[in-house]
FITOR-925321 format. One record per residue: x, y, z of N, C-alpha, C in turn; residue in three letters; residue number from 0. Coordinates in steps of 0.2 Angstrom, whole numbers. Each point is the difference from the previous one (the first is absolute). Example, Ala and Ser with C-alpha at 12.3 -4.5 7.8 and 13.67 -1.06 7.14 Angstrom:
BEGIN
ATOM     npx     npy     npz    capx    capy    capz     cpx     cpy     cpz   code   pos
ATOM      66     -28      39      -4       6       0       4       6       0    ALA     0
ATOM      -2       5      -4       4       6       1      -4       5       3    SER     1
//
This chain:
BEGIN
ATOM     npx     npy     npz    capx    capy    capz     cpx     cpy     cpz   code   pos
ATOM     612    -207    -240      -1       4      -6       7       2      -3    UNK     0
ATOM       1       1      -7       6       1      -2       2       8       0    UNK     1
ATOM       6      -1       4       2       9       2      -1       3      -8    UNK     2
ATOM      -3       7       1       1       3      -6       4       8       2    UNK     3
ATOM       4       2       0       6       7       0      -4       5      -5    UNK     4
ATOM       0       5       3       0       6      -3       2       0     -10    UNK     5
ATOM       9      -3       2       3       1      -4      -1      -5      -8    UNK     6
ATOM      -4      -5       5      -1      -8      -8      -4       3      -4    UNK     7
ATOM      -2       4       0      -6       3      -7       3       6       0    UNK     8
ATOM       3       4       1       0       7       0       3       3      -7    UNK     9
ATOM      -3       3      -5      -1       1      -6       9       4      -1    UNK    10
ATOM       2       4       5       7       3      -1       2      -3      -1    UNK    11
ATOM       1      -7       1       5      -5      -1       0      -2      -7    UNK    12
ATOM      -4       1      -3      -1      -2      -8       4       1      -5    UNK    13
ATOM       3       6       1       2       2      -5       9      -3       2    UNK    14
ATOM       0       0       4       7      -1       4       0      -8      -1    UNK    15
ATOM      -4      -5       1       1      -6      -1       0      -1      -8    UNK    16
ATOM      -3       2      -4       0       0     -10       7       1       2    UNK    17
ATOM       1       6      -1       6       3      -3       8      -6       2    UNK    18
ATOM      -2      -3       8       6      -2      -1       0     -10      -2    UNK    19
ATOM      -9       1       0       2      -8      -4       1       0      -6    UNK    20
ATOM      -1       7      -5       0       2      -6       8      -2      -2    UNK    21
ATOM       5       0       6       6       3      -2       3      -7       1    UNK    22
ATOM      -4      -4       5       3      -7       1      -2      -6      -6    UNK    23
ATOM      -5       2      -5      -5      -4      -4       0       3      -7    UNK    24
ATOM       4       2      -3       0       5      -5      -2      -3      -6    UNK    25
ATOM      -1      -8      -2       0      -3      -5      -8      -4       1    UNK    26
ATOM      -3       0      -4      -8      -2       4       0      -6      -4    UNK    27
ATOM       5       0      -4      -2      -9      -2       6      -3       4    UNK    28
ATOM       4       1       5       5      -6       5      -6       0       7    UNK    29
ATOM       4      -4       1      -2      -5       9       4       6       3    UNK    30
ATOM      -1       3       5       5       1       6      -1      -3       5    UNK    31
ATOM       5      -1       5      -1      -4       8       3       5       3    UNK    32
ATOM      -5       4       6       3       7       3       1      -4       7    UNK    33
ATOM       5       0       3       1      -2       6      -2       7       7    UNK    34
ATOM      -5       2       4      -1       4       1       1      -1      10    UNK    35
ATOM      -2       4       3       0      -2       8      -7      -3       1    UNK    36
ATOM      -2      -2       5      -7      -2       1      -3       5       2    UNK    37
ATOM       1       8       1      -4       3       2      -4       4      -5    UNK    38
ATOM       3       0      -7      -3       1      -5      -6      -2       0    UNK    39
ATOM      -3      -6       5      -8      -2      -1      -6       5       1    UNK    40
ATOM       5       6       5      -7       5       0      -2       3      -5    UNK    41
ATOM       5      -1      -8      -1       3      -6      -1      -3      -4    UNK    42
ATOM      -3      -9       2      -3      -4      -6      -5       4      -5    UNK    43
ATOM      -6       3       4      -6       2      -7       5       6      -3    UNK    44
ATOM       4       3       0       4       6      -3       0      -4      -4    UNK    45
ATOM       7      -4       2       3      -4      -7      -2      -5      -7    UNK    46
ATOM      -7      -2       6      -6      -3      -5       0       4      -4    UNK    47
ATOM      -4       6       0      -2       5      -5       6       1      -5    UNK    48
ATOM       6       1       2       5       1      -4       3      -5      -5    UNK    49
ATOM      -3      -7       3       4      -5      -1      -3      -8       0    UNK    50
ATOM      -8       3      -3      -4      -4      -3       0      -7      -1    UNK    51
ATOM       0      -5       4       1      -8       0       7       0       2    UNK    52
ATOM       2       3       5       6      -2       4      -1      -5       4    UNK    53
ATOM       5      -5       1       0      -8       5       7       4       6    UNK    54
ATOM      -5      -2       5       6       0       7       0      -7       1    UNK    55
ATOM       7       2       4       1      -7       5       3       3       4    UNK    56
ATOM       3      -4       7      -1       3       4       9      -5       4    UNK    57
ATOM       2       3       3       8      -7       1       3       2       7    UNK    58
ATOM       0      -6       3      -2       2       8       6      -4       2    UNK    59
ATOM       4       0       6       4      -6       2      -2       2      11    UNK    60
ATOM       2      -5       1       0      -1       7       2       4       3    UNK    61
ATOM      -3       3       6       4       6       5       6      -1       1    UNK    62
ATOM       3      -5       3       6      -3       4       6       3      -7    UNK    63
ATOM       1      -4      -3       4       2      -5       0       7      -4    UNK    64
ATOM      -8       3      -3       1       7      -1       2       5       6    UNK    65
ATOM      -1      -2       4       3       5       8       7       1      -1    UNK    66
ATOM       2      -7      -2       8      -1       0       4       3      -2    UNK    67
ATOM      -3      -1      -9       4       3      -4      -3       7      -1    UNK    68
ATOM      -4       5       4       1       4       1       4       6       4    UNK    69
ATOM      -1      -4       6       7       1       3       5       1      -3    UNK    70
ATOM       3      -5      -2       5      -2      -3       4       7      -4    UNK    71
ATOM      -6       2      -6       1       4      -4       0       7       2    UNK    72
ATOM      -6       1       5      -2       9       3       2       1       6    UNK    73
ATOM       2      -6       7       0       4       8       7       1       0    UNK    74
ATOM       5       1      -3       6       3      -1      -1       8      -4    UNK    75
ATOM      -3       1      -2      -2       5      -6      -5       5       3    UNK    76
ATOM      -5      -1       1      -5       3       4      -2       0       5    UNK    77
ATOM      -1       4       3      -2       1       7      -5      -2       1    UNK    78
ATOM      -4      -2       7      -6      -3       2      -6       8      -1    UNK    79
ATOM       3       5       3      -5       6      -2       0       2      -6    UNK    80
ATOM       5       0      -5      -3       4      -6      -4      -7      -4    UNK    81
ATOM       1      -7       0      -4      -3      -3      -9       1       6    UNK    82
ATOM       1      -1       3      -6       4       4      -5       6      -4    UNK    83
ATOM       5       3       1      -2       5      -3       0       5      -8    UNK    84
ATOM      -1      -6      -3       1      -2      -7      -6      -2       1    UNK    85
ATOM      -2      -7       1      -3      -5      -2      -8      -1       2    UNK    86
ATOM       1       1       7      -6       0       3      -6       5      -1    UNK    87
ATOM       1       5       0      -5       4      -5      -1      -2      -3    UNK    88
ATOM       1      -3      -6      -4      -4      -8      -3      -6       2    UNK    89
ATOM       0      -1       5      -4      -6       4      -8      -1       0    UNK    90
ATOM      -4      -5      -2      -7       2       2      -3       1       9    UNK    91
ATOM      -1       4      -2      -2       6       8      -1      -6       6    UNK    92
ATOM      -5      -7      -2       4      -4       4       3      -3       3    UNK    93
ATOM       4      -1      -3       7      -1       1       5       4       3    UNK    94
ATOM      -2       8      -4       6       4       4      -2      -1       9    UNK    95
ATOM      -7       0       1      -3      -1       7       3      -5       5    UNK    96
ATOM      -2      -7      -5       5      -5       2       7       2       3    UNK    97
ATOM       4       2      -5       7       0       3       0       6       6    UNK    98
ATOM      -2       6       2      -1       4       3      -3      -2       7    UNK    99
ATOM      -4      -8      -3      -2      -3       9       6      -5       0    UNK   100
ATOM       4      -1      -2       6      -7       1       5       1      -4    UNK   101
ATOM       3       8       1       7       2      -2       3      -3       4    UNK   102
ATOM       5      -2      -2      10      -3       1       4       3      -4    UNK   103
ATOM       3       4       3       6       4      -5       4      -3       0    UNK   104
ATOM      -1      -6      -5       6      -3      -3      -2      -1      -7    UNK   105
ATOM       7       2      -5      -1      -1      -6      -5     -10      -2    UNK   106
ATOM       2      -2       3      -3      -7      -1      -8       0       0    UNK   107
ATOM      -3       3       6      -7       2      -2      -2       5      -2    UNK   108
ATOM       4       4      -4      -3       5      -4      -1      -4      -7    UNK   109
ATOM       3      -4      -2       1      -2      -4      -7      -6      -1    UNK   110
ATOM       3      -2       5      -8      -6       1      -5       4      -2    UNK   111
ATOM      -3       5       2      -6       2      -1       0       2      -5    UNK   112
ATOM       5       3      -4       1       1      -8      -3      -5      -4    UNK   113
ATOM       2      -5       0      -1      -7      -2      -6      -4       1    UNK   114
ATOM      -5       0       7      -5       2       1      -4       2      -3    UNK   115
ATOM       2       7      -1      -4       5      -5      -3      -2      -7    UNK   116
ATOM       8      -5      -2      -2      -3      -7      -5      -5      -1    UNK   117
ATOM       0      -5       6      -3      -6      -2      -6       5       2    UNK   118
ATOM      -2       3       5      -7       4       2      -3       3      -8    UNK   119
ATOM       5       3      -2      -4       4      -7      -3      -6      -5    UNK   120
ATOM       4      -6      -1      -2      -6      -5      -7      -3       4    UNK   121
ATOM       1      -2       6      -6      -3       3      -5       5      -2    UNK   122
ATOM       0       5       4      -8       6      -4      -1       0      -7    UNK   123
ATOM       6       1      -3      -3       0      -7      -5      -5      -2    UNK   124
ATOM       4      -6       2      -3      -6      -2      -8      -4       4    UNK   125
ATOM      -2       6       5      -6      -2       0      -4      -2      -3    UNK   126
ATOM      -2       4      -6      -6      -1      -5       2       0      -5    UNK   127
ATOM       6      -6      -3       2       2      -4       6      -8      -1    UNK   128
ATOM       1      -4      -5       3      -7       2       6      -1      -9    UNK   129
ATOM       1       8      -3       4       0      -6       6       0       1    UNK   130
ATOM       2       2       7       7       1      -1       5      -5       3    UNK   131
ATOM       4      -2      -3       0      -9       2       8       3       5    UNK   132
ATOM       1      -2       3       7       0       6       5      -6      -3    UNK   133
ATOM       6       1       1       6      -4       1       3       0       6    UNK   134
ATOM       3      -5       3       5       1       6       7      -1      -5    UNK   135
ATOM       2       3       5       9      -2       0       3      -7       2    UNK   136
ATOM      -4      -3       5       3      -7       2      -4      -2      -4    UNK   137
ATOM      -5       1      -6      -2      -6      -3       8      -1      -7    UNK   138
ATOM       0       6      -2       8      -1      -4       4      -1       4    UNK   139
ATOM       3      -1       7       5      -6       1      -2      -5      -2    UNK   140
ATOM      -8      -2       3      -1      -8       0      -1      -4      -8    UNK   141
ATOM       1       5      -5      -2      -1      -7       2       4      -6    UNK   142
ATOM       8       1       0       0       8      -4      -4      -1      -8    UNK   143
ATOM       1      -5      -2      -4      -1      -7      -4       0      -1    UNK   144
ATOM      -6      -4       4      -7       1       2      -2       7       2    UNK   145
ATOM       5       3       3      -4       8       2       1       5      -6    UNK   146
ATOM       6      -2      -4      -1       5      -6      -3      -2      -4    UNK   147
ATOM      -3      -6      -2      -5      -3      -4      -8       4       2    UNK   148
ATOM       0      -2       5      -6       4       4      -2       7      -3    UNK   149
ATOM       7       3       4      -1       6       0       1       6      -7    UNK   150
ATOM       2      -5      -5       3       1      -7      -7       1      -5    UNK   151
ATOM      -4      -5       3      -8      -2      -3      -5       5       3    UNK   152
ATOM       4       3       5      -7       3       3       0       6      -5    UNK   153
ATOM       6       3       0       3       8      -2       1       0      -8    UNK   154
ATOM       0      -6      -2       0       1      -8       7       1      -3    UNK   155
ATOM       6      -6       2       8       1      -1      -3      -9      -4    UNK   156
ATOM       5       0      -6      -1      -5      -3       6      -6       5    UNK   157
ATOM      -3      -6      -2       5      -7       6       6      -1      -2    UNK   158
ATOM       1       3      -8       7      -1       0       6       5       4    UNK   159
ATOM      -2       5       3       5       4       4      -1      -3       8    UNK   160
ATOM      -1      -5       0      -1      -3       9       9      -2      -1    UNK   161
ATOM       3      -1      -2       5      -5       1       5       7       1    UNK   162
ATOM       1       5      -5       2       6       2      -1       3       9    UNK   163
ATOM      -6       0      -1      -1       5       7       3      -5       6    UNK   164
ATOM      -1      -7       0       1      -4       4       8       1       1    UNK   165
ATOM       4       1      -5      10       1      -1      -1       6       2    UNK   166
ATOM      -3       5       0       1       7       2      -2       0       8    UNK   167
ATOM      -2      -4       4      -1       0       4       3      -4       6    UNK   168
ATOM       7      -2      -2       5      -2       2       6       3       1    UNK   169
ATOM      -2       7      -1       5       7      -1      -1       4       6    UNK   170
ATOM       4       3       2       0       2       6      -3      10      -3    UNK   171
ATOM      -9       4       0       1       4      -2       3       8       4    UNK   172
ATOM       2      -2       6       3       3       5       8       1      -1    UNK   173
ATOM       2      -6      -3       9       1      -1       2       7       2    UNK   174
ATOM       0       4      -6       2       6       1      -3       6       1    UNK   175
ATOM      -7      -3       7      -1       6       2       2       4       8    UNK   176
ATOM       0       6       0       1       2       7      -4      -4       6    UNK   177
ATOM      -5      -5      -2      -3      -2       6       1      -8      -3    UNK   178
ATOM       5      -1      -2       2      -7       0       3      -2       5    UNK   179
ATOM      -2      -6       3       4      -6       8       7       2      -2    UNK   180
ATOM       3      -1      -4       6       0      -1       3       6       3    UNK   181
ATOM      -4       6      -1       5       7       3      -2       3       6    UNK   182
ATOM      -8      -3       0      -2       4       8       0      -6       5    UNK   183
ATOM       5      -7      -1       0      -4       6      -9       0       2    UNK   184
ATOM      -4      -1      -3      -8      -4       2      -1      -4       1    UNK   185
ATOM       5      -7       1      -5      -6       0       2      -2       6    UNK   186
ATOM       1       5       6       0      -2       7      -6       3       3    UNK   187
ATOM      -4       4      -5      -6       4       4      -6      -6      -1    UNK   188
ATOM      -4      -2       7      -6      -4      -2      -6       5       5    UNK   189
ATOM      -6       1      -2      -5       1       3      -2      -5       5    UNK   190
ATOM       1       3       8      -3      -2       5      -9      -5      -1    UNK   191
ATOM       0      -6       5      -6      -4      -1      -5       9       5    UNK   192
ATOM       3       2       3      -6       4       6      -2       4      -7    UNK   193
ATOM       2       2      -4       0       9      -4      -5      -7      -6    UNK   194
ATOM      -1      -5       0      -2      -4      -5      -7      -3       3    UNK   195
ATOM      -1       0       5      -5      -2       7      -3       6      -1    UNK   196
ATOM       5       5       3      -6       7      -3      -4       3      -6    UNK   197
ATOM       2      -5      -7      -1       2      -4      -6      -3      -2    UNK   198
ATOM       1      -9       4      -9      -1      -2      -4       1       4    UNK   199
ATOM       0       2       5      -4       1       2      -6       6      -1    UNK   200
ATOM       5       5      -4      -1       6      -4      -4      -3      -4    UNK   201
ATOM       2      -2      -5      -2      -4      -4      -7      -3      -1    UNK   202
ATOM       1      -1       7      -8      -6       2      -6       7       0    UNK   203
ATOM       1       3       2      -4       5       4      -4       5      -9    UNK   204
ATOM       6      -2      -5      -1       2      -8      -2      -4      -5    UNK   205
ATOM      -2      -8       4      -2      -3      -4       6      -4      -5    UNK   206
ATOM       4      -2       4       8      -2      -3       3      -6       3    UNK   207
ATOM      -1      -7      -2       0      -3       5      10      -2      -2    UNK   208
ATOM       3      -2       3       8      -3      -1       0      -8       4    UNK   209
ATOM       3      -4      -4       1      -6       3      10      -4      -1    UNK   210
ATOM       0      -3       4       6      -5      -1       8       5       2    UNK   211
ATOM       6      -4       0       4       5       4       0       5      -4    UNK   212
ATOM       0       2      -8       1       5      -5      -5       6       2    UNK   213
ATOM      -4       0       3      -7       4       1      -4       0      -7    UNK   214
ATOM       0      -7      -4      -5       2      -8      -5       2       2    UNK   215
ATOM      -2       2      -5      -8       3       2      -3      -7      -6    UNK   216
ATOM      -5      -2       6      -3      -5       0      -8       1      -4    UNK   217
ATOM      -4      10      -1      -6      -1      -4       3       4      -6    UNK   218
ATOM       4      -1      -3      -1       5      -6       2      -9      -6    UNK   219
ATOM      -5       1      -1      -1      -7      -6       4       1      -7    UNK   220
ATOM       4      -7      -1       1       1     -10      -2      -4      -1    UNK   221
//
């Protein structure tokens, strides 16, 4: 059955979710594209009420590489307890159980379980439920144009700006950040195969299956 939280329907949130899509959506005859986290799902019917024929989509990439390049960017930055201790709380009560029977204090599987969390939230939502169409990340290496065709059709961008995003996307958006390769020396850090071993098998236990050296998740359909 699909987990239901306390928090997915809780009428507080109402005014709190208006006001700040109010703020994000200010024009009622433009399109917006909100780029949100995935845990926002516990507040789909909020933002339904507020935002009346909303279309989600859903953009997932393979564990192996998202591990990586999270690393890359946070376990110099962050300590393994404060994201612990951050993150896990907002977790579904499942889950936090999960990591509490197969803690490893390493940044690495904190992280994993993070990540977890997200595919775990899209899988539930999508039990009873077949509108929210997924993207992977490896399908735009395999076809950048094809993906933005796709995903330009889904969201309502007309086909003559594909050719734009396709040259925007051969731009480095990290260049000049503090968590650019360039300044924190990241692209020696890689996530261990055990701390990746650990993560499907979590995974399996949530109904999360991973396949191939990348760890793809092999049920979530586009």
């Amino acid at each position: 059955a699909k987990e239901r939280v306390i928090s997915r329907d809780a009428a507080e949130y109402y005014d709190l979710v208006k006001e700040t899509f109010i703020l994000l959506t200010p024009d009622l005859n433009r399109k917006y594209f909100i780029k949100t986290h995935s845990q926002i799902i516990y507040l789909l019917p909020l933002v339904h009420q507020v935002l009346p024929g909303m279309k989600e989509s859903y953009m997932h990439r393979a564990m192996r590489p998202t591990m990586t390049s999270v690393m890359r960017a946070f376990s110099s930055m962050v300590p393994m307890w404060l994201a612990e201790k951050m993150f896990i709380p907002q977790m579904p009560r499942n889950l936090q159980k999960l990591w509490l029977e197969n803690r490893v204090a390493e940044f690495a599987h904190t992280a994993i379980i993070m990540t977890l969390a997200n595919f775990y939230l899209y899988l539930n939502e999508t039990k009873d439920r077949n509108d929210i169409k997924s993207f992977s990340y490896e399908s735009l290496l395999e076809d950048r144009s094809s993906f933005c065709r796709s995903f330009f059709h889904e969201i309502g961008i007309d086909m003559k700006y594909v050719e734009l995003a396709l040259s925007a996307m051969n731009k480095d958006s990290q260049k000049n950040s503090v968590i650019s390769k360039d300044k924190t020396d990241a692209n020696k850090i890689e996530v261990s195969d055990e701390a990746l071993e650990w993560g499907k098998r979590l995974g399996l236990e949530l109904g999360i299956e991973m396949e191939g050296q990348d760890y793809r998740i092999s049920n979530i359909h586009e």
